[in-house]
N, C-alpha and C positions, 0 to 999 in steps of 0.2 A: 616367492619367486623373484629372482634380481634381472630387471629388465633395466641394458643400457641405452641410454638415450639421451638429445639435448635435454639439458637442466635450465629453465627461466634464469633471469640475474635479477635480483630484487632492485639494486638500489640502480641500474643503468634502467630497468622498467618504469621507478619512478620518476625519474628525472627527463623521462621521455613526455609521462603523461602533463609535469610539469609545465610542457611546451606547448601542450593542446590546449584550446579555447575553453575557458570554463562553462560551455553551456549545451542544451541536449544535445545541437548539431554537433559542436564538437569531439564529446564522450561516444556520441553513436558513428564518426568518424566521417560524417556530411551525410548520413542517413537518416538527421534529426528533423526533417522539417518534409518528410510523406509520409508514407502509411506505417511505415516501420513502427513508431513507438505506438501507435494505437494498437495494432494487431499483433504485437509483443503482451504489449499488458490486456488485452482481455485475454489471449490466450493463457498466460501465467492465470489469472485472477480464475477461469472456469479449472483449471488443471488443480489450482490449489481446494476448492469449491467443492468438488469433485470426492474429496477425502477428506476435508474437516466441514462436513455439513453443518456444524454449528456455528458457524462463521456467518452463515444465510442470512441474512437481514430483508432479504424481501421475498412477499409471499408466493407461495406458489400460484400460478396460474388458476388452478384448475380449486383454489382457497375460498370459500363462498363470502368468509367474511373477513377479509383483510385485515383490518384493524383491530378485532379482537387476537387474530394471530400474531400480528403483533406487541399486543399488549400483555402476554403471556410470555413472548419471547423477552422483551424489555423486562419482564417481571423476572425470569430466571437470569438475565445478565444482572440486574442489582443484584439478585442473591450473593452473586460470586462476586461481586466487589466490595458487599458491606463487610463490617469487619468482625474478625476472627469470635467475638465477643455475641453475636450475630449468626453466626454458624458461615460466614463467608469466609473470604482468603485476603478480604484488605484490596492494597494497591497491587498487592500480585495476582489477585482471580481478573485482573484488566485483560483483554485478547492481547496478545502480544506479537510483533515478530522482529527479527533482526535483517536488516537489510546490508549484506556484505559487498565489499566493493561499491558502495554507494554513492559517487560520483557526485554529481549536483542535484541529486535528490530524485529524480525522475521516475525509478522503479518507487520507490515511499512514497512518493503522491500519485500516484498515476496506479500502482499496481498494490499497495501491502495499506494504505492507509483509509481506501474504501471497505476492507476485511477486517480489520482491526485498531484498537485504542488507542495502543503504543506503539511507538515504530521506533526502533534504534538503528543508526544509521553508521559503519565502519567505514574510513574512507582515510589511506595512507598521504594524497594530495590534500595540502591543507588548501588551497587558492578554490579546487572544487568543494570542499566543504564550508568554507565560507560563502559561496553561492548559494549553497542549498540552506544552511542558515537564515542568508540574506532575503531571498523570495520564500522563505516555509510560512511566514504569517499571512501570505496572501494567498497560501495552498487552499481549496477548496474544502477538505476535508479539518483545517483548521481554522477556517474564519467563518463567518457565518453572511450571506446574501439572501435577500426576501424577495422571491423572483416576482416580477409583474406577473396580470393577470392575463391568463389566458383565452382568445375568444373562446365560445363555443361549439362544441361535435357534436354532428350528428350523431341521432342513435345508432347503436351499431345493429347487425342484425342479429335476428332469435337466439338466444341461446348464450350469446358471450356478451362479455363483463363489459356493461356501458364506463365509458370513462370518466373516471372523477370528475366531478365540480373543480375551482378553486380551491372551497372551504375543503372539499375533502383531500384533494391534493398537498394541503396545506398539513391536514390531521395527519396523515400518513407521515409526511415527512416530519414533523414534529416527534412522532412515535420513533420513528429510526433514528433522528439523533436523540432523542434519551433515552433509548434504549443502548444506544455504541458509548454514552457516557461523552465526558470532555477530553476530547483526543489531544494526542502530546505527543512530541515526537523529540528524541535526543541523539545527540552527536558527538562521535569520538573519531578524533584522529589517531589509527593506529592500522597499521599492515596485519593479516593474517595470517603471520607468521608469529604476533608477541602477542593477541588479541584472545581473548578468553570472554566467549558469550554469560558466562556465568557471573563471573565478574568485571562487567565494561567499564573501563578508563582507557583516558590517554597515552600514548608511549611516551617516553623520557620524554620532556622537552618540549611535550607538545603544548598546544594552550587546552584551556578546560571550556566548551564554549554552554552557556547555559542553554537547558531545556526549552522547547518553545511549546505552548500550550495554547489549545482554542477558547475563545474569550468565554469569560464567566455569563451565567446563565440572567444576570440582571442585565448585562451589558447587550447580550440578545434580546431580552424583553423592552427593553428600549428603543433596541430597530424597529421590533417590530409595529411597536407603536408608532413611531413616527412612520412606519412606511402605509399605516392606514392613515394616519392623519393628511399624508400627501397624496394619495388616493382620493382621499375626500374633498381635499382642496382640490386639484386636479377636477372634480369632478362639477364640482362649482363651477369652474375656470372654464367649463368646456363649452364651444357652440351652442347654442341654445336649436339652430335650423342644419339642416344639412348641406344648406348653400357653403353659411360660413364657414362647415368643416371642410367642405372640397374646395381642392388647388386646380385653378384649369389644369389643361394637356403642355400648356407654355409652363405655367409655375413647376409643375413635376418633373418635366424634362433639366427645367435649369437646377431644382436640387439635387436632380440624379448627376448632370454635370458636377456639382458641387460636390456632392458626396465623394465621387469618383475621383476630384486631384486633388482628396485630404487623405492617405493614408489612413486607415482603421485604426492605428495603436496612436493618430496624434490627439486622437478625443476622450476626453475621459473616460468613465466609466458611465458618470452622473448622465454624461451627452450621448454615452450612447443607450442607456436603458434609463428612462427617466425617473423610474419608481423602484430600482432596485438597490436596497440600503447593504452597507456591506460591514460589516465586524469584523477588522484586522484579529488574528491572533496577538497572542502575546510571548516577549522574552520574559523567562521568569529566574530569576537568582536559584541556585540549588538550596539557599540557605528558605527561599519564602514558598516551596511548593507547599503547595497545599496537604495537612495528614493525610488526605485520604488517596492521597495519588502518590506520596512521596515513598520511592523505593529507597529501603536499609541499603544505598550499593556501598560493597565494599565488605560486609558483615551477614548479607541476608544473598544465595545465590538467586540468579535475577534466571525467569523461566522462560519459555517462549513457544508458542499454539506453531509457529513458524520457521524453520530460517530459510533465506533465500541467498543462493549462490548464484550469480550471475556475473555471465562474463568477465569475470575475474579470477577462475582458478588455471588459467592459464596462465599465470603467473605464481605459480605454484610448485614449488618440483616435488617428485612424489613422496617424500617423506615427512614434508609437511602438510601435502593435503590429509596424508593417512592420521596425526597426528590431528589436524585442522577439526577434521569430521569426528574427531576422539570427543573433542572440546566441547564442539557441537549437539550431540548426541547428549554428555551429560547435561544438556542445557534445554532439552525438551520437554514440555508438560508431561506429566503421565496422564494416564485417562480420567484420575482421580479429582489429579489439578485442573483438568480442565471442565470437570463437570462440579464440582466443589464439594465432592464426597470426600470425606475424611480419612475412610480406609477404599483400597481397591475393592469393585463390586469382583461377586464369586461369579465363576462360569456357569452356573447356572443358578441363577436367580429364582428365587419365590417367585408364584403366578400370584403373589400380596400385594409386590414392591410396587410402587407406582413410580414408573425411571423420570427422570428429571425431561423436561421439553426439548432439551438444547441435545438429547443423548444421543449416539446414534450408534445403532448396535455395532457396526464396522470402527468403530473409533476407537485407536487404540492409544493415541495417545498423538505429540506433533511428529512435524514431520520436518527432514531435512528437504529441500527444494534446490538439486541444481542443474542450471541450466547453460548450456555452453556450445561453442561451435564446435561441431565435429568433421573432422577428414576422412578417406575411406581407409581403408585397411591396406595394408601392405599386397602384392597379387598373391602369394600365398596365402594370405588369410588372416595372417598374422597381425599384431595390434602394431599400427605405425604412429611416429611423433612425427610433427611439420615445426619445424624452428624459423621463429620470424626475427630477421635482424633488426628491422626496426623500432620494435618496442620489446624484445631480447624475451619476447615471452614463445609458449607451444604451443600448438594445437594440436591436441589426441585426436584418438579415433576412438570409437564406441567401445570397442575392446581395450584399449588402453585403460578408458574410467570404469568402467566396469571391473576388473581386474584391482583399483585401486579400493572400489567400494567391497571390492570381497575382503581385501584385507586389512581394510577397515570395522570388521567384521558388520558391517549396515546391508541392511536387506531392502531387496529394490521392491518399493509397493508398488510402481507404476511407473511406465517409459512410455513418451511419445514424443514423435517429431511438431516441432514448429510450424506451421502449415502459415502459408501467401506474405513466404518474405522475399525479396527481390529474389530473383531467382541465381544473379552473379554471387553472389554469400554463399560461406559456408553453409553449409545443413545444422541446423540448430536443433539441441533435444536439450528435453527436460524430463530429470529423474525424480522422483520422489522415495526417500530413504528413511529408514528408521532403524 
C-alpha cells in the first residue's frame, strides 16, 4: 500500500544533530538531567526481560538458594562461549545486542549493557560517538569498583529472605560477573541507511574507532586485594574509644557547611568513597582482542539476542525502515544460537531431553526492539505523519509503524506504552518484532 507523506532528509537531520551538545542532556533535548532516562531504561530493560528470559541474571525472589542458581546459570553461559571444539559457539554464543542510533552511549550503558556482553553501538554523528567512546571505560558495566562495606540490617521478618552479609553480597556479585563474562562494547560510525547489523563497519570515510573492553580478570583480583588491605589498614587507623570517633554538634555543622559549597563532582572518587577501588576498562586494538572474544567481522555474520531502535527511525523514510528491519531480522539469533544447540530442538520434545537452564519454552529466537514517539491518528482514523522542520525528521502514529512492520513482513510479539514520562512529550511505545 503506497502511503504519501513527508519523507525525513538524512543529511539536513545530521548536520542538525551535529549542532547539539554531545552529552545525555543534550541527545535527550534538556530531558537529560530528571527522571526521564531512569524510567526510559528500566522500562526498555523489564520490556526486553519480559521475552528473552535468558538474559535474567538475578535470582528470583521467591529462589531458596540464590547462589547455587546462579552458579548453574554462569555454568550454562560458559557453555555457550567455549569454543566450537567444546560443543560451544566461541565469541559468538557472547549475549549480544546492537544499539541503533546510539548517540553518546546512554541507552548501552544504562539500558542493553546490564542484559548483555556485547553491545554494538551505530551512531551517524561522529562528535557523539566520540563521547561515548570517551567515557565507555568508566561505564559501570565495563570497569570494575569494590564497593565499601555495608552497615548492618536488621532481621527481616518470618518468612523472607534475610539480607546478605558483605561476604555474601560480595559472592553474589562475583557470580554475576562471571557469569556475563568480560563485557565489551564496539563502535561504528554509519547512518541506517548503508549499515548492515550482520556485517558492522564504518561508512566511507569514516574512522574505525577500536573496541573497548572491561579489565582483565587479574587486574580485578588486584583491586580486590588492595581494597581489603585498605579495609584493614583503615581498620587499624580507626578510634580506638567512641569519644575519638564523634565530632561535636559544632564540628558536624561546620563539615555539613563544607560539604555543601564544594560541588559533589569536584571531589574525587577516592574522597568521596574512601574504600572503593575502581578498574578503568580498556581501549583494545582490533589486531590484540583476545581469541576468545575476537569476532571474524567481515567473514563470519555477527548475531544478536537484541536489537534496539530507539528514537531514531524518525529519521527514516519508509522504504528504508522496511528495508532497515530486512537487515535486521536476518541478524537475529535463532533459538538454537541462543541456547547452543546445534540443530533447532523439534516441537515436541522427548519427556528424555533434559532442556538446557537458560531455555525457555516461549523463546523463539531475538527480537527486534523499537521504540519511538508517536502522534494520534488522523480524525478519521487514518494513520497520520507530523513533519518537524527543525531536525527535517517524522513522527508517525501507531498506525503508520505498524503498517510498515507488516510489510516488512515482522510480526508484532508485544506492544506497550511508556508509562511516567513528562507528560508535555510525545506518547512513547515500544514494539517488539520478529
Amino acid at each position: 500500500m503506497q502511503i504519501q507523506h513527508a519523507q525525513p532528509h538524512l543529511e539536513k537531520g545530521i548536520k542538525y544533530w551535529e549542532g547539539v551538545e554531545a552529552s545525555v542532556d543534550g541527545v535527550l533535548g534538556g530531558y537529560g538531567l530528571g527522571t526521564l532516562p531512569v524510567v526510559d531504561s528500566l522500562g526498555t530493560r523489564t520490556f526486553i526481560l519480559r521475552l528473552l528470559s535468558h538474559l535474567v541474571l538475578t535470582p528470583p525472589a521467591t529462589e531458596a538458594d540464590p547462589v547455587q542458581w546462579l552458579k548453574e546459570r554462569g555454568a550454562a553461559r560458559g557453555r555457550l562461549r567455549s569454543e566450537p571444539s567444546a560443543g560451544g559457539l566461541g565469541a559468538l554464543g557472547r549475549t549480544r545486542a546492537l544499539d541503533v542510533g546510539a548517540g553518546v552511549g546512554r541507552v548501552s550503558r544504562d539500558t542493553l549493557l546490564p542484559l548483555v556482553e556485547e553491545v554494538h553501538m551505530v551512531e551517524p554523528v561522529r562528535k557523539f560517538l566520540d563521547e561515548a567512546k570517551r567515557t565507555s571505560t568508566t561505564w559501570d558495566q565495563l570497569s570494575y569498583s569494590e564497593p565499601k562495606p555495608t552497615p548492618p540490617k536488621p532481621t527481616t521478618a518470618k518468612g523472607k529472605r534475610r539480607p546478605a552479609d558483605d561476604a555474601g553480597r560480595k559472592e553474589l556479585r562475583e557470580l554475576v560477573r562471571k557469569a556475563q563474562g568480560r563485557k565489551s562494547a564496539y563502535f561504528w560510525e554509519n547512518t541506517m541507511q548503508s549499515f548492515d547489523p550482520s556485517f558492522p563497519k564504518p561508512r566511507e570515510g569514516a574512522a574505525l574507532f577500536d573496541p573497548t573492553f572491561g579489565p582483565e580478570d587479574a587486574a580485578i583480583a588486584q583491586a580486590q586485594q588492595e581494597a581489603v588491605q585498605q579495609a584493614e589498614d583503615a581498620a587499624v587507623e580507626a578510634p580506638s574509644t567512641e569519644t575519638e570517633a564523634a565530632d561535636s554538634s559544632e564540628q558536624q555543622a561546620k563539615k555539613r557547611r563544607t560539604s555543601n559549597s564544594n560541588p559533589p563532582d569536584s571531589k574525587s572518587p577516592s574522597t568521596r568513597n574512601q574504600f572503593r577501588t575502581i578498574v578503568p576498562g580498556i581501549s583494545v586494538p582490533f589486531a590484540d582482542v583476545p581469541s576468545e572474544l575476537r569476532l571474524n567481522l567481515g567473514e563470519q555474520a555477527v548475531k544478536y539476542d537484541v536489537i534496539l531502535i530507539q528514537w531514531c527511525a524518525q529519521h527514516l523514510r519508509d522504504n528504508e525502515m522496511i528495508a532497515f528491519l530486512h537487515r535486521c531480522r536476518a541478524a537475529l539469533k535463532t533459538r538454537a544460537e541462543m541456547l547452543g544447540n546445534k540443530e533447532e530442538p523439534s516441537e515436541q520434545p522427548s519427556e528424555t531431553v533434559t532442556l538446557d537452564p537458560l531455555a525457555d519454552p516461549g523463546l523463539d529466537g531475538g527480537i527486534i526492539v523499537v521504540k519511538e514517539n508517536i502522534c494520534q491518528e488522523d480524525e478519521d482514523g487514518n494513520e497520520r505523519v507530523i513533519w518537524d522542520d527543525e531536525d527535517h525528521s517524522i513522527t508517525r502514529s501507531r498506525k503508520a509503524y505498524e503498517r510498515l512492520f507488516e510489510e516488512a513482513g515482522m510480526k508484532i510479539v508485544k506492544s506497550e506504552v511508556q508509562l511516567g514520562l513528562p507528560a508535555e512529550l510525545f506518547e512513547v511505545r515500544q514494539w517488539a518484532l520478529r
